[in-house]
GUTORKE-772602 format. One line per field, with one value per atom (N, C-alpha, C): residue number from 1; residue in one letter; y, x, z. Coordinates in steps of 0.1 Angstrom, whole numbers. Each point is the difference from the previous one (the first is absolute). Layout:
<recs>
i <- (NUM ...)
aa <- (A ...)
yy <- (Y ...)
xx <- (X ...)
zz <- (Z ...)
</recs>
This chain:
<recs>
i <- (1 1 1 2 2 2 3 3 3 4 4 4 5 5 5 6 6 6 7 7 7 8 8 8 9 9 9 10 10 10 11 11 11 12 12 12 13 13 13 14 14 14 15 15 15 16 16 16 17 17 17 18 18 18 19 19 19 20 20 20 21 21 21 22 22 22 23 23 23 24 24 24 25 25 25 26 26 26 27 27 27 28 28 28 29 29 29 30 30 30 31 31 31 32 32 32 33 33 33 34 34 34 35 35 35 36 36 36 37 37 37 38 38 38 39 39 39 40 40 40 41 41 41 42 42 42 43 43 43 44 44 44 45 45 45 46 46 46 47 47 47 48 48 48 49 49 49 50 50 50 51 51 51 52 52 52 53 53 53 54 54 54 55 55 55 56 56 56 57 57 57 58 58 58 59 59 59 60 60 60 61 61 61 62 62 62 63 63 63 64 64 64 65 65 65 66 66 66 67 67 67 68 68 68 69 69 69 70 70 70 71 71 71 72 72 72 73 73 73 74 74 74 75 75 75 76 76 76 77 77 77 78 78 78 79 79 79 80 80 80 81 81 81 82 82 82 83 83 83 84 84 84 85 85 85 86 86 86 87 87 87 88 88 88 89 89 89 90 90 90 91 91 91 92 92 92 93 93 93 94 94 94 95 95 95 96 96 96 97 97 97 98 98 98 99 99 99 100 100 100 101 101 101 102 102 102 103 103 103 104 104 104 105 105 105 106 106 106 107 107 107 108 108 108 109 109 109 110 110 110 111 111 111 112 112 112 113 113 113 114 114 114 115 115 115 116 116 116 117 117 117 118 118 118 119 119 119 120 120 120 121 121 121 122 122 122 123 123 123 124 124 124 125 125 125 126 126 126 127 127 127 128 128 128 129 129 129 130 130 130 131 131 131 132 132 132 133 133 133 134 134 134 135 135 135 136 136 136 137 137 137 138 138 138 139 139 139 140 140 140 141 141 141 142 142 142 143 143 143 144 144 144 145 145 145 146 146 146 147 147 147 148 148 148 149 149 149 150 150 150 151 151 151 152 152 152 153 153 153 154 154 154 155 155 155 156 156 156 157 157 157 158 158 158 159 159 159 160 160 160 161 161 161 162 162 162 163 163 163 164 164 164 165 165 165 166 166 166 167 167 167 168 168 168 169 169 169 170 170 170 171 171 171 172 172 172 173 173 173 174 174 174 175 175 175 176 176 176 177 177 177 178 178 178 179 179 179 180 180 180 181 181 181 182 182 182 183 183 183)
aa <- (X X X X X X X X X X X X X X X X X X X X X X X X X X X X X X X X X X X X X X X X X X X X X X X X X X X X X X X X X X X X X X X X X X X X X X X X X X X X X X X X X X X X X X X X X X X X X X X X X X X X X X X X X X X X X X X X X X X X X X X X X X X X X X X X X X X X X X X X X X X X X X X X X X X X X X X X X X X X X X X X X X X X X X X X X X X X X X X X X X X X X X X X X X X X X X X X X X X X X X X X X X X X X X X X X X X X X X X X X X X X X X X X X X X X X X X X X X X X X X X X X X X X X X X X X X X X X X X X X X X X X X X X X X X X X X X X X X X X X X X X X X X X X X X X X X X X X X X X X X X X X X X X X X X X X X X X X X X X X X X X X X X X X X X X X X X X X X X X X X X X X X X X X X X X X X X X X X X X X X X X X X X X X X X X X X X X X X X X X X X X X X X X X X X X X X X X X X X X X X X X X X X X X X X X X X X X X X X X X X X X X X X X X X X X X X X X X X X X X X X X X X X X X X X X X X X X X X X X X X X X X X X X X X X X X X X X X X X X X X X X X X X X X X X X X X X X X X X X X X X X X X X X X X X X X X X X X X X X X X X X X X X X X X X X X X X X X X X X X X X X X X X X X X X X X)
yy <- (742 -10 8 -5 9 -8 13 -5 -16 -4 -11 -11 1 -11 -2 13 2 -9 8 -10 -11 -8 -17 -5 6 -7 1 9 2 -9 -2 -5 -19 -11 -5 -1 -6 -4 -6 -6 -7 -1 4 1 -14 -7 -14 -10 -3 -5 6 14 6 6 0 3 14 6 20 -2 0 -2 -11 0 -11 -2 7 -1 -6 -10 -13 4 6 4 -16 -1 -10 -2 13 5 16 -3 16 3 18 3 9 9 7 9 11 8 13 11 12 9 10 8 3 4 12 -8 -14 -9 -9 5 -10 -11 -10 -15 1 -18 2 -16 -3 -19 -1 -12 -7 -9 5 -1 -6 -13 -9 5 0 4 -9 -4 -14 -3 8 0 -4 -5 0 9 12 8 7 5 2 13 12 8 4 10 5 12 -1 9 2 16 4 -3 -5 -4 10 13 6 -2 0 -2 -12 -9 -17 4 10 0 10 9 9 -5 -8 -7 13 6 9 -8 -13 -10 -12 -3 -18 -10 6 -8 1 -4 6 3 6 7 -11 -14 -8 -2 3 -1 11 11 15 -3 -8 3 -11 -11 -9 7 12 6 7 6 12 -7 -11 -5 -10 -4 -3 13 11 9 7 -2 8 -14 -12 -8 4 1 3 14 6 12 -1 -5 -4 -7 -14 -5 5 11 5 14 5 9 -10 -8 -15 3 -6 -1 9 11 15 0 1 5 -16 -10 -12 2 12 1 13 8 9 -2 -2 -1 -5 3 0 -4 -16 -8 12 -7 13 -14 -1 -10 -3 6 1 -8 3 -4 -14 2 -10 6 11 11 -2 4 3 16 8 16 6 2 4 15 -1 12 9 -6 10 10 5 8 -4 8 -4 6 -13 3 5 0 6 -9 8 -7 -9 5 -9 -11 -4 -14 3 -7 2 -3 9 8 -9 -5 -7 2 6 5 -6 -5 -6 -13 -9 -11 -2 -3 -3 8 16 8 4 7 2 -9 2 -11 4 -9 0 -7 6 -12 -12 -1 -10 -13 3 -8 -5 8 1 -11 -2 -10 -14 -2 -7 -9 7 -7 -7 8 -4 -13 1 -11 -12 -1 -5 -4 9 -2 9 6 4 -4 11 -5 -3 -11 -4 19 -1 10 1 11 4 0 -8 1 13 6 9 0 1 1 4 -1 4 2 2 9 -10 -8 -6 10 8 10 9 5 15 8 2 4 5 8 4 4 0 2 -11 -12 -15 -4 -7 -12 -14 2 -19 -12 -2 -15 -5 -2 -9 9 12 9 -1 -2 1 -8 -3 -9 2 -10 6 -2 11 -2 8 0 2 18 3 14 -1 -6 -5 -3 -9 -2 13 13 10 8 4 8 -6 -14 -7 3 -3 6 12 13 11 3 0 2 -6 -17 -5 6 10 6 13 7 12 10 -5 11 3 -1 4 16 9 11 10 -8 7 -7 -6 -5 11 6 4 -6 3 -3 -7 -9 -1 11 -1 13 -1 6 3 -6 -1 -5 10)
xx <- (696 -2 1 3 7 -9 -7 -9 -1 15 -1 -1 1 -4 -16 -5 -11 -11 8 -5 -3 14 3 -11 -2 -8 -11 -6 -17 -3 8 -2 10 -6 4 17 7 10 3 -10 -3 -13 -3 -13 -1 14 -6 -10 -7 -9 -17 2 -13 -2 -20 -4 -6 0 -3 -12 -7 -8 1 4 12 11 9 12 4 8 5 11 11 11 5 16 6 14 5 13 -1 14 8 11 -2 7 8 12 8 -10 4 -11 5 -12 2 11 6 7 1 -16 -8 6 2 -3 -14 -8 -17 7 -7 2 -8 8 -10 0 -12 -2 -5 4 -2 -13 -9 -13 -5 -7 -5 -15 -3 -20 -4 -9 -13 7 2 -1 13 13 10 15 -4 8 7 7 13 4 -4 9 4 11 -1 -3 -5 -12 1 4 3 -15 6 -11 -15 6 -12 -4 0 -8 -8 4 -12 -5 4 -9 -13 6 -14 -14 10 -9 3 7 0 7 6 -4 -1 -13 -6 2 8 1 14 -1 14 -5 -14 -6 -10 1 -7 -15 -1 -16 -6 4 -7 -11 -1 -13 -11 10 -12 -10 14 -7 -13 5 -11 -13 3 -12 -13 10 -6 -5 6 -5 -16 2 -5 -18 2 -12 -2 9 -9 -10 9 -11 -13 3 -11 -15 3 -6 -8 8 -6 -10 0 -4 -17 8 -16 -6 2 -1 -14 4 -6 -9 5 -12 -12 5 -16 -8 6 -7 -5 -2 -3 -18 -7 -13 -4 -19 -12 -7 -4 -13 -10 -13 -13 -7 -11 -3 -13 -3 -17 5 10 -1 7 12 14 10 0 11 11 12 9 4 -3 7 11 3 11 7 6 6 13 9 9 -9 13 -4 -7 -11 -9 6 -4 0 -11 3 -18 -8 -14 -10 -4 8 0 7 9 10 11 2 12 10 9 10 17 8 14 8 15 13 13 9 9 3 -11 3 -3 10 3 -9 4 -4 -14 -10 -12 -12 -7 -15 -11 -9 -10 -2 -4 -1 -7 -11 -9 8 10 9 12 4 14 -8 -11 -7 -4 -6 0 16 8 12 9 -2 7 -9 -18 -3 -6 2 -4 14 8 12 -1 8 1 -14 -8 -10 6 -3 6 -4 9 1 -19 1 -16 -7 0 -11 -3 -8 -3 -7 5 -8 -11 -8 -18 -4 -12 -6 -17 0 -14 -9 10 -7 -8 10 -6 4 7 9 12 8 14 6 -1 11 4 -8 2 9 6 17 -5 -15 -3 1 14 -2 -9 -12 -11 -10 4 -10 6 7 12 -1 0 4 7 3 6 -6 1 -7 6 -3 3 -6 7 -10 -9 -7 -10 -13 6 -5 -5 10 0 -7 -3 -7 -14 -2 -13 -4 8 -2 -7 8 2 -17 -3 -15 -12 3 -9 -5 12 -1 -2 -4 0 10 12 9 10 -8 10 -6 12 -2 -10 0 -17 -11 -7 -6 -7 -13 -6 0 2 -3 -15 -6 -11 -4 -16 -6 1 -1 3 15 9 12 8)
zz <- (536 -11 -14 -9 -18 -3 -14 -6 -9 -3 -5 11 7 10 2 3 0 -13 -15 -10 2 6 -5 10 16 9 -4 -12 -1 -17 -4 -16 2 -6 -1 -10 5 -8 -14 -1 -12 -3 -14 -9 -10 1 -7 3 -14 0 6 1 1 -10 1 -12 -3 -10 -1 -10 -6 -6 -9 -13 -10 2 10 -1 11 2 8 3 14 -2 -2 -5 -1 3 2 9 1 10 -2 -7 -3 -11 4 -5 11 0 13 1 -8 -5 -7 5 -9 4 16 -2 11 11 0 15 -1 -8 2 -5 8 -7 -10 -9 -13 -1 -3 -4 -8 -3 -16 2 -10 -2 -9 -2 -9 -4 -9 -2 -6 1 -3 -16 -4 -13 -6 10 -1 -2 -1 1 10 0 14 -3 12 3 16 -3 13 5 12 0 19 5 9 14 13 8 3 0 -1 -9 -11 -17 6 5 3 11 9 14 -5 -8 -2 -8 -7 -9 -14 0 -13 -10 -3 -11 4 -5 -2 -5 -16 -7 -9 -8 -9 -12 0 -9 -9 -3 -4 4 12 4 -6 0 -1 -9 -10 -11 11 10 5 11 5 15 -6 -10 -8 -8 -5 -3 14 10 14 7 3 2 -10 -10 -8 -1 2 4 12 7 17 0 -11 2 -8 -8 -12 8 10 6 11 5 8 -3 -13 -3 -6 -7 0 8 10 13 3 3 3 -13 -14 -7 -1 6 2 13 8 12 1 -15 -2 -1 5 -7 15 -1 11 -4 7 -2 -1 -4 -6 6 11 5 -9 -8 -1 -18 -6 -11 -4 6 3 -5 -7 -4 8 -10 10 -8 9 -7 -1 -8 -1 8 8 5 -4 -10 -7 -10 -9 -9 -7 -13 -8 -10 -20 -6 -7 -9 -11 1 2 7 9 6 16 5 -10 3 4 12 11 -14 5 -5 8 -9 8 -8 3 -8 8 -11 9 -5 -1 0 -14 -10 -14 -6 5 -12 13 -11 9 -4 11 -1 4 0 12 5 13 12 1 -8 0 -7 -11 -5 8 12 8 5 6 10 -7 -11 -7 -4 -5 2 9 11 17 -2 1 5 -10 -13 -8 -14 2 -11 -10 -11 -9 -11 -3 -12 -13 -10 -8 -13 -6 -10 -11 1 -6 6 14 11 9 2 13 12 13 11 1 0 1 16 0 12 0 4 6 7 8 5 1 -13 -3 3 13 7 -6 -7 -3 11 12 11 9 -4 5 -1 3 1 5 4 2 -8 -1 -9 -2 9 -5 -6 -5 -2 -15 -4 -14 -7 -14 -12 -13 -10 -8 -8 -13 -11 -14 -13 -11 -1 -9 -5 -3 -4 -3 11 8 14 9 -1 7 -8 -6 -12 5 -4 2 18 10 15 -1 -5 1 -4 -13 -5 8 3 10 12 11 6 -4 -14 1 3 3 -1 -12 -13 -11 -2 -5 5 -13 -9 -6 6 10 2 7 1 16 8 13 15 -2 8 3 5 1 12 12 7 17 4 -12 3 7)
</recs>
């Protein structure tokens, strides 16, 4: 048996009307120099080339270049989501307080620490957002707690500078204050 025989019995005859990622074959076209066939190829987007059978079997092109900013922006949320994902499952109930603690990295003085996601942050705000929405502008996340390595929404609020200033003293942690004793 010769290799071209061999070919024709293992590969279909005809690639019309199947689909390669975007591209829809729509006929045949003469074949290359070499001998590889070549078919004429439609993509979502309407455009037509032709484009040799291995090229659509390997999948080494999908498109006729039009998707590329869609694949990369769909790619580039799947990763995004999933990196979410992982940093909201970053954290350890504290049974005794309701805490949730934070287990990534830490910023100054003790507030979970998150980079990546529009610039850097902190975590207590990455959680607040996911589960509450964007704070309206001048607002800040607060700490019922006390807690700076918390991410418990219900432990959270928002408030003015003013508000947080006023927190901060009530609790004693503005930084000319003394500690109480036996603190």
């Amino acid at each position: 048996m010769t290799t071209k025989a061999t070919t024709a019995s293992r590969h279909p005859r005809t690639l019309i009307g199947t689909r390669f990622g975007f591209w829809v074959v729509v006929g045949e076209s003469e074949p290359a120099p070499s001998g590889m066939s070549r078919w004429i190829c439609r993509c979502d987007c309407g455009a037509e080339r032709t484009l040799r059978r291995a090229i659509l079997i390997t999948g080494t092109s999908r498109s006729c270049g039009c998707m590329t900013g869609a694949l990369k922006s769909q790619r580039s949320k799947f990763q995004h989501e999933r990196r979410l994902a992982r940093m909201l499952e970053n954290y350890i109930p504290e049974p005794n307080t309701g805490c949730w603690l934070w287990l990534g990295p830490y910023a100054r003085r003790d507030y979970g620490h998150v980079s990546g996601f529009t610039g850097e942050t902190l975590a207590h705000r990455l959680f607040w957002r996911h589960h509450r929405g964007a704070p309206p502008p001048g607002l800040h996340v607060l700490h019922r707690c006390d807690t700076p390595a918390c991410v418990n929404p219900a432990h959270l609020f928002l408030g003015t500078d003013a508000d947080n200033i006023h927190d901060m003293m009530a609790k004693g942690r503005a930084f000319w204050q003394k500690p109480a004793r036996g603190a």
